[in-house]
N, CA, C and O atoms as a Maestro MAE file, in Angstrom:
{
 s_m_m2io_version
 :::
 2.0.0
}

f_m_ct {
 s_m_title
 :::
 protein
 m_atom[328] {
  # First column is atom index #
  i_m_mmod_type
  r_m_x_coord
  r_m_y_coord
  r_m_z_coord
  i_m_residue_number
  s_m_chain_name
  s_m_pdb_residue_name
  s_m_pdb_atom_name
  i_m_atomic_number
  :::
  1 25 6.188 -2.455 18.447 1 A "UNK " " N  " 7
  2 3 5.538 -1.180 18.237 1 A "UNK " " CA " 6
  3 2 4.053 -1.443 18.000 1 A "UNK " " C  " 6
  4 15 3.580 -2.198 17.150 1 A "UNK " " O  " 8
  5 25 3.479 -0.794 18.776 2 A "UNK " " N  " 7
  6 3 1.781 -1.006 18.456 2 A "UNK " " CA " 6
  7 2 1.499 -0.320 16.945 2 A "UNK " " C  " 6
  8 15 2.146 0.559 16.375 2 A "UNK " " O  " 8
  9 25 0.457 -0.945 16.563 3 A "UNK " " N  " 7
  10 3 -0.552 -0.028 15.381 3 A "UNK " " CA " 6
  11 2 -0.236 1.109 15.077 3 A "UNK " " C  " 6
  12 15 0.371 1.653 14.154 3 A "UNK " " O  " 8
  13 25 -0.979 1.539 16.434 4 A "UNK " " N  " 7
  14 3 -1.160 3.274 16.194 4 A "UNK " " CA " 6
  15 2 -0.124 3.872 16.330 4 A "UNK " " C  " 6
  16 15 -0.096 5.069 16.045 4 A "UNK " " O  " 8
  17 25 1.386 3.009 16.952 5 A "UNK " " N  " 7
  18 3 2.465 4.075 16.812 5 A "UNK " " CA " 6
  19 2 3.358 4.128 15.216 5 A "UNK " " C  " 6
  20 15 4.200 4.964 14.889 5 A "UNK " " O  " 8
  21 25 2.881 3.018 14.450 6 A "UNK " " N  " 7
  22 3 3.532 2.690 13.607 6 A "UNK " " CA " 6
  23 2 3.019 3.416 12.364 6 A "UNK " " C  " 6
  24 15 3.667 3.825 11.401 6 A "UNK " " O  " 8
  25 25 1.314 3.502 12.676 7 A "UNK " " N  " 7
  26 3 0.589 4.666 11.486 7 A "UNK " " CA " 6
  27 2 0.475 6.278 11.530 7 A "UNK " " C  " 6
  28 15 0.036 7.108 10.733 7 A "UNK " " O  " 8
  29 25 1.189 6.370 13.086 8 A "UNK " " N  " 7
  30 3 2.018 7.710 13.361 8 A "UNK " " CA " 6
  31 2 3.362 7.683 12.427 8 A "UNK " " C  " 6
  32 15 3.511 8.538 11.553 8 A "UNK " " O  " 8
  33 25 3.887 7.127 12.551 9 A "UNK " " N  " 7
  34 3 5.467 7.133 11.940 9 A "UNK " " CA " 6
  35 2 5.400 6.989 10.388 9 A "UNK " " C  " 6
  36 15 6.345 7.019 9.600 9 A "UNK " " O  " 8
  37 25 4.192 6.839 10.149 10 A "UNK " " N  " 7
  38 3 4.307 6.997 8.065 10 A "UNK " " CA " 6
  39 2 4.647 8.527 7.386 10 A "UNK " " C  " 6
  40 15 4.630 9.711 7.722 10 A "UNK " " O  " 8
  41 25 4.882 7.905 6.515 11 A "UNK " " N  " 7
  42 3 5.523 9.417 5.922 11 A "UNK " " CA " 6
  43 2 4.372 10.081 5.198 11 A "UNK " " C  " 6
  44 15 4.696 11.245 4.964 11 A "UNK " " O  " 8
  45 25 3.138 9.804 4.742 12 A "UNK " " N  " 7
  46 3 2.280 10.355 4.848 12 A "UNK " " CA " 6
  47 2 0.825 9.838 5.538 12 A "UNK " " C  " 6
  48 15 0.589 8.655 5.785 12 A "UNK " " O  " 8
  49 25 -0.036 10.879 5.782 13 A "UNK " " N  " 7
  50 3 -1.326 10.487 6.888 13 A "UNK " " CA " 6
  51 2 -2.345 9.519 6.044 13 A "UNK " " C  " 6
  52 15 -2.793 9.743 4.920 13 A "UNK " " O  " 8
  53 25 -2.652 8.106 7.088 14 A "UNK " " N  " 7
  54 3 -3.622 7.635 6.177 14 A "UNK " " CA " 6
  55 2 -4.544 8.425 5.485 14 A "UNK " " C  " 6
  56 15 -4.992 7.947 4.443 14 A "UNK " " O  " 8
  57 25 -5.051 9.895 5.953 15 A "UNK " " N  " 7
  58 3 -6.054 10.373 5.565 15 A "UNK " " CA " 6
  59 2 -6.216 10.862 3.687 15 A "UNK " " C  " 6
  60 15 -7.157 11.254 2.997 15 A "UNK " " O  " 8
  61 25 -4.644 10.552 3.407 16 A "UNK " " N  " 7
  62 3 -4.678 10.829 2.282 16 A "UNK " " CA " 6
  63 2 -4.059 10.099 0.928 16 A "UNK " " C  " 6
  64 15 -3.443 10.527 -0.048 16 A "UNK " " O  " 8
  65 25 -4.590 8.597 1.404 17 A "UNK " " N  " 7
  66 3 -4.696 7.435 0.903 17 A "UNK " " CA " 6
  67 2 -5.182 7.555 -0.635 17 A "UNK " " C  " 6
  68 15 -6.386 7.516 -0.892 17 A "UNK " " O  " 8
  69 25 -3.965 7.738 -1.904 18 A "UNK " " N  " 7
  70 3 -4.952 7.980 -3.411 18 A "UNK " " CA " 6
  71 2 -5.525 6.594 -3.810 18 A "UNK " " C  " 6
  72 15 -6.639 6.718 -4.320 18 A "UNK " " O  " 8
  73 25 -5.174 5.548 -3.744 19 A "UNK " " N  " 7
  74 3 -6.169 4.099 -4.011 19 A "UNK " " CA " 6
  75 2 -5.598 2.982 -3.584 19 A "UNK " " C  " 6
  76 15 -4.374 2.966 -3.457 19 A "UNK " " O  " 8
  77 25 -6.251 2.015 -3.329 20 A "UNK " " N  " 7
  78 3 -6.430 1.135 -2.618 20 A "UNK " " CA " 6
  79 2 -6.539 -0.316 -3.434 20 A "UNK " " C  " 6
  80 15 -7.683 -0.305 -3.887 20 A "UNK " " O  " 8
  81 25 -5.907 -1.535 -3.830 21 A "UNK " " N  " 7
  82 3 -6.558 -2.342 -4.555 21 A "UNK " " CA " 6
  83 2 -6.093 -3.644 -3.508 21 A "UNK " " C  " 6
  84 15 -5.137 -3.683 -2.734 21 A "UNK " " O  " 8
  85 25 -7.044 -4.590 -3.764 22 A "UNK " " N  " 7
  86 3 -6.777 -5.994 -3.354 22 A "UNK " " CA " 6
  87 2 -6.117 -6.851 -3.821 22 A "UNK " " C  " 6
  88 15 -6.167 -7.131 -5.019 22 A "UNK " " O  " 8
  89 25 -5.259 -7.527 -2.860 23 A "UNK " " N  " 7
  90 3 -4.174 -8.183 -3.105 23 A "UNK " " CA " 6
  91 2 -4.939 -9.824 -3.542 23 A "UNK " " C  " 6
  92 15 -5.991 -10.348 -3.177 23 A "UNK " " O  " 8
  93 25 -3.855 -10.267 -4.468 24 A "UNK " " N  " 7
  94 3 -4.686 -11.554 -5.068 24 A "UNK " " CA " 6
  95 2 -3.393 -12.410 -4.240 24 A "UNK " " C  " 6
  96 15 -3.989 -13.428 -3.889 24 A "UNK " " O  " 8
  97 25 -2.600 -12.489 -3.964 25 A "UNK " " N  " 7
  98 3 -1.703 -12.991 -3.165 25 A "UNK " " CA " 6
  99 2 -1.243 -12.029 -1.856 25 A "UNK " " C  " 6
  100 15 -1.297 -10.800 -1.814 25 A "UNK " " O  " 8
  101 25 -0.792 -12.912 -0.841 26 A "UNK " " N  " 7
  102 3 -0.634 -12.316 0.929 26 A "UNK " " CA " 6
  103 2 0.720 -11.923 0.910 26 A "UNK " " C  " 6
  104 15 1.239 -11.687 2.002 26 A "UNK " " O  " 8
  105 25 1.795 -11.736 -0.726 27 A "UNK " " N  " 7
  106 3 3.202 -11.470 -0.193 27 A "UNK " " CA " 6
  107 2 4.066 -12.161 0.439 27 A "UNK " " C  " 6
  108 15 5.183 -11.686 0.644 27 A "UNK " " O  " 8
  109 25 3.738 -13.368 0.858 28 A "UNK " " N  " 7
  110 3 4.308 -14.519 1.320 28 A "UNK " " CA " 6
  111 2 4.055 -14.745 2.917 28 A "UNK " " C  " 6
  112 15 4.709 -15.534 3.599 28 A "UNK " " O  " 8
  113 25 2.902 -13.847 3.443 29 A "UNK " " N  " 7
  114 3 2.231 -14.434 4.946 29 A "UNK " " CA " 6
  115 2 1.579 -15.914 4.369 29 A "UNK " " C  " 6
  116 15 1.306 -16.338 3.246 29 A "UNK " " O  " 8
  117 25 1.479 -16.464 5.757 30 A "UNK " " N  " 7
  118 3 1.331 -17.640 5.509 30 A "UNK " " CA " 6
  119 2 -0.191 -17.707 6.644 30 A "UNK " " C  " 6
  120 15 -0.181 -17.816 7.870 30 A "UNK " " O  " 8
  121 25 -1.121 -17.623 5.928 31 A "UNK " " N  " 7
  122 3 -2.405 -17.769 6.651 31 A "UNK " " CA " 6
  123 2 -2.734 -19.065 6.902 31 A "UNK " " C  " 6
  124 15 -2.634 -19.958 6.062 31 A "UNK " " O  " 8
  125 25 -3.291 -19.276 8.504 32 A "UNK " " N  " 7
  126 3 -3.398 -20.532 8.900 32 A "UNK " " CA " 6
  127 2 -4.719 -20.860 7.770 32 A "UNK " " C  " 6
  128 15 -5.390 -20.086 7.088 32 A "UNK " " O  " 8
  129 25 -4.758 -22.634 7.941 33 A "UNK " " N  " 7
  130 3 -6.097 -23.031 6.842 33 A "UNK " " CA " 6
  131 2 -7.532 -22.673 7.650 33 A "UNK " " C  " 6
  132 15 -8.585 -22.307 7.129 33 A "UNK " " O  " 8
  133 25 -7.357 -22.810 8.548 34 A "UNK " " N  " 7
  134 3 -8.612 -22.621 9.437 34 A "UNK " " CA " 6
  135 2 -9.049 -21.270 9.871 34 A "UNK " " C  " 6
  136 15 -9.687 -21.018 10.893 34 A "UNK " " O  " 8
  137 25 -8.624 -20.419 8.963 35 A "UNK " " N  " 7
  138 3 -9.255 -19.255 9.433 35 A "UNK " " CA " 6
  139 2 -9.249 -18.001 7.679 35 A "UNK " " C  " 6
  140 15 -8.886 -18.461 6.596 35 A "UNK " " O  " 8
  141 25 -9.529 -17.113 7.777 36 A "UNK " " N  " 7
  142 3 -9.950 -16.556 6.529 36 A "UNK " " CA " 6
  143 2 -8.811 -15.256 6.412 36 A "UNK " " C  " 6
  144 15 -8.596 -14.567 7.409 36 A "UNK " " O  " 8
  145 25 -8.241 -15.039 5.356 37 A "UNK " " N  " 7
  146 3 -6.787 -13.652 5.411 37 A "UNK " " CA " 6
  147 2 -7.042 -12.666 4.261 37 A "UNK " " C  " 6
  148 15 -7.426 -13.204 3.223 37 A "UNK " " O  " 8
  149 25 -6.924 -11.494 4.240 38 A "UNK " " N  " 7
  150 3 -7.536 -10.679 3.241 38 A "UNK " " CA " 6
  151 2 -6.129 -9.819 3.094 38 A "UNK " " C  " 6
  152 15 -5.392 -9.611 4.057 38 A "UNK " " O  " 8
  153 25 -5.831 -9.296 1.599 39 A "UNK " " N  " 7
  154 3 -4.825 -8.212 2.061 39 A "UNK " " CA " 6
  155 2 -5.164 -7.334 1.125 39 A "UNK " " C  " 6
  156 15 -5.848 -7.636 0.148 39 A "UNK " " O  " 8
  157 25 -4.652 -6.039 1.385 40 A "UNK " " N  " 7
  158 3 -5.002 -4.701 0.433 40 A "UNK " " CA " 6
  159 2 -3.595 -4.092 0.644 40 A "UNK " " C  " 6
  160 15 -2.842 -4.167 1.614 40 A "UNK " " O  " 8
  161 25 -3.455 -3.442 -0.591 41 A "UNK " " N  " 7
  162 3 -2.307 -2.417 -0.772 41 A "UNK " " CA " 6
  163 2 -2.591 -0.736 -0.667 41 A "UNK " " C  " 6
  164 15 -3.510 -0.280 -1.347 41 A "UNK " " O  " 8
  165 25 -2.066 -0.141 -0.102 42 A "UNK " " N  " 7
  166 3 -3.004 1.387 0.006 42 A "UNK " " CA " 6
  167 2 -1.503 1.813 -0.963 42 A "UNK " " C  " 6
  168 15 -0.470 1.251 -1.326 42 A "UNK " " O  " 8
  169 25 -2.177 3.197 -1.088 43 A "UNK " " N  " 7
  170 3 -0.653 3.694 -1.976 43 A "UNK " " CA " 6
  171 2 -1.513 5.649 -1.789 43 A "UNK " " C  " 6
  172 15 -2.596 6.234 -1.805 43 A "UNK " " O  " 8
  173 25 -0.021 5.871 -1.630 44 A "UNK " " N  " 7
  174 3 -0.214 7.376 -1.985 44 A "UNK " " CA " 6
  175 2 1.128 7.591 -3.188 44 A "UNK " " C  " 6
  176 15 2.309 7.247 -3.227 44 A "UNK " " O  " 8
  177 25 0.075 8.451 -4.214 45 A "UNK " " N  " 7
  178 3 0.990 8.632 -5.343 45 A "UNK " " CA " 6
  179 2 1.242 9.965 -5.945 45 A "UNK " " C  " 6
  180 15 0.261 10.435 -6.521 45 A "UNK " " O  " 8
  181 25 2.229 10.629 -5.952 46 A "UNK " " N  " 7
  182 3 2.254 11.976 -6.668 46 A "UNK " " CA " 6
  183 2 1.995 12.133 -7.384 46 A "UNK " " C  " 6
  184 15 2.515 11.968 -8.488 46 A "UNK " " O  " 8
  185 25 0.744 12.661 -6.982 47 A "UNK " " N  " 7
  186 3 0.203 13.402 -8.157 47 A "UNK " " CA " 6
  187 2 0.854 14.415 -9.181 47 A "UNK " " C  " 6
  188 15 0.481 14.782 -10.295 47 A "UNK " " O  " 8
  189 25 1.900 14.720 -8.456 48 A "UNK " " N  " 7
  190 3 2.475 16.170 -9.586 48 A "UNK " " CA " 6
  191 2 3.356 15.978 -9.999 48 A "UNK " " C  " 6
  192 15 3.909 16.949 -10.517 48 A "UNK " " O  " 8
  193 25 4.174 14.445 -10.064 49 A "UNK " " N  " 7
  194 3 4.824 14.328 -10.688 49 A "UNK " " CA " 6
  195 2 5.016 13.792 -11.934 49 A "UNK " " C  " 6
  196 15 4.378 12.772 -12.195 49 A "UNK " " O  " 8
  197 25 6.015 14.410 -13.057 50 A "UNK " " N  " 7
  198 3 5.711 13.718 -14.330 50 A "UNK " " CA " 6
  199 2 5.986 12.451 -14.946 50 A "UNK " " C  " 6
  200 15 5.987 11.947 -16.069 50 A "UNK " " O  " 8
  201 25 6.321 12.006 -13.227 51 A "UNK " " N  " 7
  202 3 5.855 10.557 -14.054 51 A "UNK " " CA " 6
  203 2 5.560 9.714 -12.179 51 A "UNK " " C  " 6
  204 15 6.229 9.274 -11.245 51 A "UNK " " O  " 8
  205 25 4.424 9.883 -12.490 52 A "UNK " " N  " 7
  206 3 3.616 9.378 -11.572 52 A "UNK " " CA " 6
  207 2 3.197 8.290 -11.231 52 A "UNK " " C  " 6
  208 15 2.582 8.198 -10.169 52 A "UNK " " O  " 8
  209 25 3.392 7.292 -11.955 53 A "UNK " " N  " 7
  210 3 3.312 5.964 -12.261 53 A "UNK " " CA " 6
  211 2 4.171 5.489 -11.963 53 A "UNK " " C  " 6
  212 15 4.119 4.396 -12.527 53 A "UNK " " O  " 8
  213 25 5.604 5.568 -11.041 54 A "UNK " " N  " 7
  214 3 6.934 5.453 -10.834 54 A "UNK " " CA " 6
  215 2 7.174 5.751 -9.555 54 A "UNK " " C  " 6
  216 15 7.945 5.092 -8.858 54 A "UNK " " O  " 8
  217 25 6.291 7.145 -9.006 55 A "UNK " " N  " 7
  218 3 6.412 7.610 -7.991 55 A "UNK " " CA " 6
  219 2 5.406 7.730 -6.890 55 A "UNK " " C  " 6
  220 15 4.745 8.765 -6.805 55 A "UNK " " O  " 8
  221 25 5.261 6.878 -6.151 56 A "UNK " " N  " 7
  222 3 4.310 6.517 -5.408 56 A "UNK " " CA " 6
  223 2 5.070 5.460 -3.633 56 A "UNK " " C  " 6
  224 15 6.035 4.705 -3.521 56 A "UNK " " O  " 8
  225 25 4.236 5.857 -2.803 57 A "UNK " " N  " 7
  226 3 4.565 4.809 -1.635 57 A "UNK " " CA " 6
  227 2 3.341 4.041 -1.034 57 A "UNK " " C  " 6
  228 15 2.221 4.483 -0.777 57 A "UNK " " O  " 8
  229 25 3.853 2.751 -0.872 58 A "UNK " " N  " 7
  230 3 2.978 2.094 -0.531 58 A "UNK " " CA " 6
  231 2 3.027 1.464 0.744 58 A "UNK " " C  " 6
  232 15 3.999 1.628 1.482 58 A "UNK " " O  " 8
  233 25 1.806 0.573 1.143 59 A "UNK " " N  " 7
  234 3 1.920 -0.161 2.463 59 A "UNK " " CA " 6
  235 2 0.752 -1.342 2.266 59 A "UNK " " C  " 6
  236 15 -0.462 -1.158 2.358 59 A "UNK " " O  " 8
  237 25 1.293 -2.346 2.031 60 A "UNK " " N  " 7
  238 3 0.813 -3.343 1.901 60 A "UNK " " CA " 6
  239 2 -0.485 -4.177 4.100 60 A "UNK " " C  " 6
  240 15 -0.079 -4.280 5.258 60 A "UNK " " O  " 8
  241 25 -1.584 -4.419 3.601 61 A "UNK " " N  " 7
  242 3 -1.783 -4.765 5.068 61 A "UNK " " CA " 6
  243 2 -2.765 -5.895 4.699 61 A "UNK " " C  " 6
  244 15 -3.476 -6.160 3.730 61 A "UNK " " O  " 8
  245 25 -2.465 -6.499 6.021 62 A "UNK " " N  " 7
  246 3 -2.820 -7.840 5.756 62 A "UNK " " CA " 6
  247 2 -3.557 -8.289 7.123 62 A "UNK " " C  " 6
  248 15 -2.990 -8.369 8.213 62 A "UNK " " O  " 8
  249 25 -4.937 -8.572 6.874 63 A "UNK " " N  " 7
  250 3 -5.987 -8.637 7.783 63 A "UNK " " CA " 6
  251 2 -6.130 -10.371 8.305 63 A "UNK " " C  " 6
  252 15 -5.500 -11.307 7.812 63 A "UNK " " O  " 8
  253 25 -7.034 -10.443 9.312 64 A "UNK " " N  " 7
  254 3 -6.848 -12.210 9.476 64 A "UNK " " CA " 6
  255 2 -8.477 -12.129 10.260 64 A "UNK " " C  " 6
  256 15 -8.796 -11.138 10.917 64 A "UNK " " O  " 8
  257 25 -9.343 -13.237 10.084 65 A "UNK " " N  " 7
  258 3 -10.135 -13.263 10.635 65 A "UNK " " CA " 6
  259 2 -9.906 -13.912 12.021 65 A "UNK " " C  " 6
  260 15 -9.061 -14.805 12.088 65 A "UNK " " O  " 8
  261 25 -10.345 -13.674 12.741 66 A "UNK " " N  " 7
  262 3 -10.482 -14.438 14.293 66 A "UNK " " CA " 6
  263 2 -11.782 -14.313 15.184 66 A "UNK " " C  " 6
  264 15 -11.698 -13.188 15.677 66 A "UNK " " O  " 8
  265 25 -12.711 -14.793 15.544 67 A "UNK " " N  " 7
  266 3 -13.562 -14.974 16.073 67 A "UNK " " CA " 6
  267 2 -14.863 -14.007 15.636 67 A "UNK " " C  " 6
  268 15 -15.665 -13.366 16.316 67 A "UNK " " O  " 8
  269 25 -14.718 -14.179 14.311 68 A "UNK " " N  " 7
  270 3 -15.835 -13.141 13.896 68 A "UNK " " CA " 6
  271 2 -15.107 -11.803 13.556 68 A "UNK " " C  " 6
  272 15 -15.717 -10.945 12.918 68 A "UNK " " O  " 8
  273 25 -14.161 -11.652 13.855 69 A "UNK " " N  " 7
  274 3 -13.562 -10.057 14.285 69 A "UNK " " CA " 6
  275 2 -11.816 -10.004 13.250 69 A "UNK " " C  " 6
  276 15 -10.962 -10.890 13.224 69 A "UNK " " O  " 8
  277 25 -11.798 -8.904 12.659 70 A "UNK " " N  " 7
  278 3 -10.462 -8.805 11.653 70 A "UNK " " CA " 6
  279 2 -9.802 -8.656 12.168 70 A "UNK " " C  " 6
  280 15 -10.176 -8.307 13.288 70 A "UNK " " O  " 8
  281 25 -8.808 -8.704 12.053 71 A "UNK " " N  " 7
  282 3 -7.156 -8.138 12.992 71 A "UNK " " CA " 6
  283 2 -5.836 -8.124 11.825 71 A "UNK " " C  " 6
  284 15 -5.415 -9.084 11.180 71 A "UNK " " O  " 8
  285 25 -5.378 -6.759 11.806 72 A "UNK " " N  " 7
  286 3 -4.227 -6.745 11.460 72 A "UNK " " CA " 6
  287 2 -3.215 -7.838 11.751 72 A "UNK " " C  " 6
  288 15 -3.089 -8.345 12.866 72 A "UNK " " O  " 8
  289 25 -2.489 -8.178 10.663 73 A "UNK " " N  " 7
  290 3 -1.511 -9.673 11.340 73 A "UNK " " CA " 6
  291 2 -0.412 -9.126 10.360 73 A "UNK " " C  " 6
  292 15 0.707 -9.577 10.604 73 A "UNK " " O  " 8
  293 25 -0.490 -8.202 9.243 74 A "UNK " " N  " 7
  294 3 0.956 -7.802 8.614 74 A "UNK " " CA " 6
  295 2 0.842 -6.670 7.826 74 A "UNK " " C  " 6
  296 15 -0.024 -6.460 6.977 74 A "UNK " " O  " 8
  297 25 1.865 -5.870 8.185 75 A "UNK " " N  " 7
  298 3 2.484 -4.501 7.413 75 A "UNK " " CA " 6
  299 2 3.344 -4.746 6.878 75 A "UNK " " C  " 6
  300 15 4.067 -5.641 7.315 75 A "UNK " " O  " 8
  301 25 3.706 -4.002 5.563 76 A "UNK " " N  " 7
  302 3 4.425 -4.259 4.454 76 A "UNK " " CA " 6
  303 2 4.771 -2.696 4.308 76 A "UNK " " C  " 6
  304 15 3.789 -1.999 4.565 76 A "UNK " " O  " 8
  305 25 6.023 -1.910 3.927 77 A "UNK " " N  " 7
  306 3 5.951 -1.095 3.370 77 A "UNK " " CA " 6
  307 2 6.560 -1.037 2.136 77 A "UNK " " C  " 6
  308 15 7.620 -1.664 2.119 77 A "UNK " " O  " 8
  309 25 6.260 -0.500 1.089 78 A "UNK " " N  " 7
  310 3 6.323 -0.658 -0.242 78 A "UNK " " CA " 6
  311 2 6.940 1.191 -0.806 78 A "UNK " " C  " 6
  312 15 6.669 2.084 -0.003 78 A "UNK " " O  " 8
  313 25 7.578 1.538 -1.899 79 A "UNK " " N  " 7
  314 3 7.862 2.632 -2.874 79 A "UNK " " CA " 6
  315 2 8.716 1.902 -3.835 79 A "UNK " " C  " 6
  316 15 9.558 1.005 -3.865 79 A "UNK " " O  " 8
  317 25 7.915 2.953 -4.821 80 A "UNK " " N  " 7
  318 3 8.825 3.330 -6.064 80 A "UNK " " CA " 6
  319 2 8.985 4.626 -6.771 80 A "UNK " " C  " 6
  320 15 8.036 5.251 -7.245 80 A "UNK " " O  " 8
  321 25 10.127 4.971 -6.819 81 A "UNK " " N  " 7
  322 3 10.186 6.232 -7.396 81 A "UNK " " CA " 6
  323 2 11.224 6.215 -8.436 81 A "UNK " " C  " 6
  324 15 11.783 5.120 -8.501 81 A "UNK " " O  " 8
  325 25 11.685 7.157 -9.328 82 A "UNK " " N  " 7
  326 3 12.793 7.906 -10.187 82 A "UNK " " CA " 6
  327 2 13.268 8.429 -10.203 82 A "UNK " " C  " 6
  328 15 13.948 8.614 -11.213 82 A "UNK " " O  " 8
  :::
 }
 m_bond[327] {
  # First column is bond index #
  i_m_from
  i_m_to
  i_m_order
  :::
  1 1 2 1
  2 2 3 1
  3 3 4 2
  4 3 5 1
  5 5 6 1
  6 6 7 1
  7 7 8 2
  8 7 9 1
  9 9 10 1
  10 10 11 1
  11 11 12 2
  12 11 13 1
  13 13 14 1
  14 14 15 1
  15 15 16 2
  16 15 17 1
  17 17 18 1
  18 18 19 1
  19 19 20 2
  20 19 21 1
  21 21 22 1
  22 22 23 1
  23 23 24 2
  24 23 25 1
  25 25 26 1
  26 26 27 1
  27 27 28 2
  28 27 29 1
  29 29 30 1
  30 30 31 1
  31 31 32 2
  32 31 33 1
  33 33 34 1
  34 34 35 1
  35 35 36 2
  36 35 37 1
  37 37 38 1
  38 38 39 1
  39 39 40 2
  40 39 41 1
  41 41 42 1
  42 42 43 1
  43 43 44 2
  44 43 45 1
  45 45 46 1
  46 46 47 1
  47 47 48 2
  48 47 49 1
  49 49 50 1
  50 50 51 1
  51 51 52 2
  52 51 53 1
  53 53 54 1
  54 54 55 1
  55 55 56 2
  56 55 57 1
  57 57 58 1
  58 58 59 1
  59 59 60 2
  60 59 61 1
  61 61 62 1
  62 62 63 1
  63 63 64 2
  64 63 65 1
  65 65 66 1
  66 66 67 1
  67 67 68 2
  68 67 69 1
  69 69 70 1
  70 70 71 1
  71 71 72 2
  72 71 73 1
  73 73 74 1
  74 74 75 1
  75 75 76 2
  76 75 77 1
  77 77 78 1
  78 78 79 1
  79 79 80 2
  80 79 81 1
  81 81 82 1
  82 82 83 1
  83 83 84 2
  84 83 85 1
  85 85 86 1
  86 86 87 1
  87 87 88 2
  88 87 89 1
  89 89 90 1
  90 90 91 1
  91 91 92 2
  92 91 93 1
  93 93 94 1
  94 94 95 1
  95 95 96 2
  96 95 97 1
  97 97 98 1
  98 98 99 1
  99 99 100 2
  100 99 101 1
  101 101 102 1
  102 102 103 1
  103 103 104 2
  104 103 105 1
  105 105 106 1
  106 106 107 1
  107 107 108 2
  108 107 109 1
  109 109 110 1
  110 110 111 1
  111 111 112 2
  112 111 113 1
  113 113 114 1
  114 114 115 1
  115 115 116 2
  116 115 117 1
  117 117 118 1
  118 118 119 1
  119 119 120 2
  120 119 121 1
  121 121 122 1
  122 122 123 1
  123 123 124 2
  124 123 125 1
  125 125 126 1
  126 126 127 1
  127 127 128 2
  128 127 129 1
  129 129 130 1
  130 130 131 1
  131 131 132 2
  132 131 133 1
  133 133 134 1
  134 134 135 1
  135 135 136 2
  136 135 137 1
  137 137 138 1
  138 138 139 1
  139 139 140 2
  140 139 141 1
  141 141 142 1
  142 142 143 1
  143 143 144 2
  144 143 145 1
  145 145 146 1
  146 146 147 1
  147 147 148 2
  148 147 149 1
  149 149 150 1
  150 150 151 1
  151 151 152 2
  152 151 153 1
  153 153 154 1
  154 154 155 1
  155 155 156 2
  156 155 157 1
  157 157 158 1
  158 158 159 1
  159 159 160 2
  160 159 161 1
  161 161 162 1
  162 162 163 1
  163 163 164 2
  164 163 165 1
  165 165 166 1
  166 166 167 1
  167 167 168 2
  168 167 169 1
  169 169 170 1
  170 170 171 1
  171 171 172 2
  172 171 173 1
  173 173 174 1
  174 174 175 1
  175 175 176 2
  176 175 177 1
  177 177 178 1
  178 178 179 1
  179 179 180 2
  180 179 181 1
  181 181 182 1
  182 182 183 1
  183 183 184 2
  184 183 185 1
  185 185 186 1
  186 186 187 1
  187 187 188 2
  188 187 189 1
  189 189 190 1
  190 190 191 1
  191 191 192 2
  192 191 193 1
  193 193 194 1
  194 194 195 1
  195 195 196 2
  196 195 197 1
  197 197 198 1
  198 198 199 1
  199 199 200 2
  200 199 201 1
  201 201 202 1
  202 202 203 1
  203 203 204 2
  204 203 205 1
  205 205 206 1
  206 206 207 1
  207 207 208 2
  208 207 209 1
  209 209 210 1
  210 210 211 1
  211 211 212 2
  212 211 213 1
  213 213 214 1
  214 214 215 1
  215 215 216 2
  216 215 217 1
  217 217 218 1
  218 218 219 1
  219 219 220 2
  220 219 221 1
  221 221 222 1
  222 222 223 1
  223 223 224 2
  224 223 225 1
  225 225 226 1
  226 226 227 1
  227 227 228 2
  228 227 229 1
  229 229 230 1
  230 230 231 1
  231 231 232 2
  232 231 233 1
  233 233 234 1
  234 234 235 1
  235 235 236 2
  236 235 237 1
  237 237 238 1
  238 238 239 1
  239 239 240 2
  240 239 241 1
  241 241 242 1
  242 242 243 1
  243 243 244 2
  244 243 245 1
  245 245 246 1
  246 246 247 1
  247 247 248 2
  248 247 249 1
  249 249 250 1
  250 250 251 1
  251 251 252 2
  252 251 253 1
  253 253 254 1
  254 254 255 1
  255 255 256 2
  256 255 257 1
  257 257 258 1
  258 258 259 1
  259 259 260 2
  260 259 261 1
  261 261 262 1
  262 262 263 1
  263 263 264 2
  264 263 265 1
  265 265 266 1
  266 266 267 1
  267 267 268 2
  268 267 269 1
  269 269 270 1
  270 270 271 1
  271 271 272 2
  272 271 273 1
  273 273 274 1
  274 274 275 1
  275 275 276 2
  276 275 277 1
  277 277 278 1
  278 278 279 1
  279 279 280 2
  280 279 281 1
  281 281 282 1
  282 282 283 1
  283 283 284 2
  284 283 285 1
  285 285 286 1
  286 286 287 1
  287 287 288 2
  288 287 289 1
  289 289 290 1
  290 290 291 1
  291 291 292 2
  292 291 293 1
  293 293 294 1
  294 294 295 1
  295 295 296 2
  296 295 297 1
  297 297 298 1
  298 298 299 1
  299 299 300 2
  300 299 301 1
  301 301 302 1
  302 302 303 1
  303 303 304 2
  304 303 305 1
  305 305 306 1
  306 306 307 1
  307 307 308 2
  308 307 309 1
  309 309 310 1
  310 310 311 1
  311 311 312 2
  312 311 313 1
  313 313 314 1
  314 314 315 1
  315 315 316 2
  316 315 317 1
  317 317 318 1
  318 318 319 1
  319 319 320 2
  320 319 321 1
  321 321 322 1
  322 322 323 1
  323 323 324 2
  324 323 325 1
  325 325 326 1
  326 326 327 1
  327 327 328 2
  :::
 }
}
């Protein structure tokens, strides 16, 4: 499945991404040594729920450098709810 069919198929639109933090570990990708790997977790979280801190979905992504240029190399999808 390409990219763009796969960020079609989320259950909600990136556009409404509530925060974003950087991953201090890749989740267990295994980045070659010779090249540079970045990962971020996006999360959308309900807001209206009363307990919001519980209820949230995520998608872990994991970038790779290659010739100057980033490239997606891993999707993760992530929730937790109550």
């Amino acid at each position: 499945m390409s990219l763009y069919a796969y960020t079609d198929r989320l259950i909600r639109p990136l556009k409404d991404i509530t925060k974003v933090e950087i991953l201090k570990d890749l989740k267990g990708y295994q980045c070659s040594p010779t090249s540079e790997c970045r990962g971020y977790e996006l999360y959308w979280i309900d807001e209206i729920s009363p307990t919001k801190e519980y209820d949230w979905y995520g998608l872990v992504v994991i970038v790779e450098r290659y010739k100057d240029k980033w490239y997606v190399v891993g999707l993760l999808r992530d929730r937790w709810t109550i």
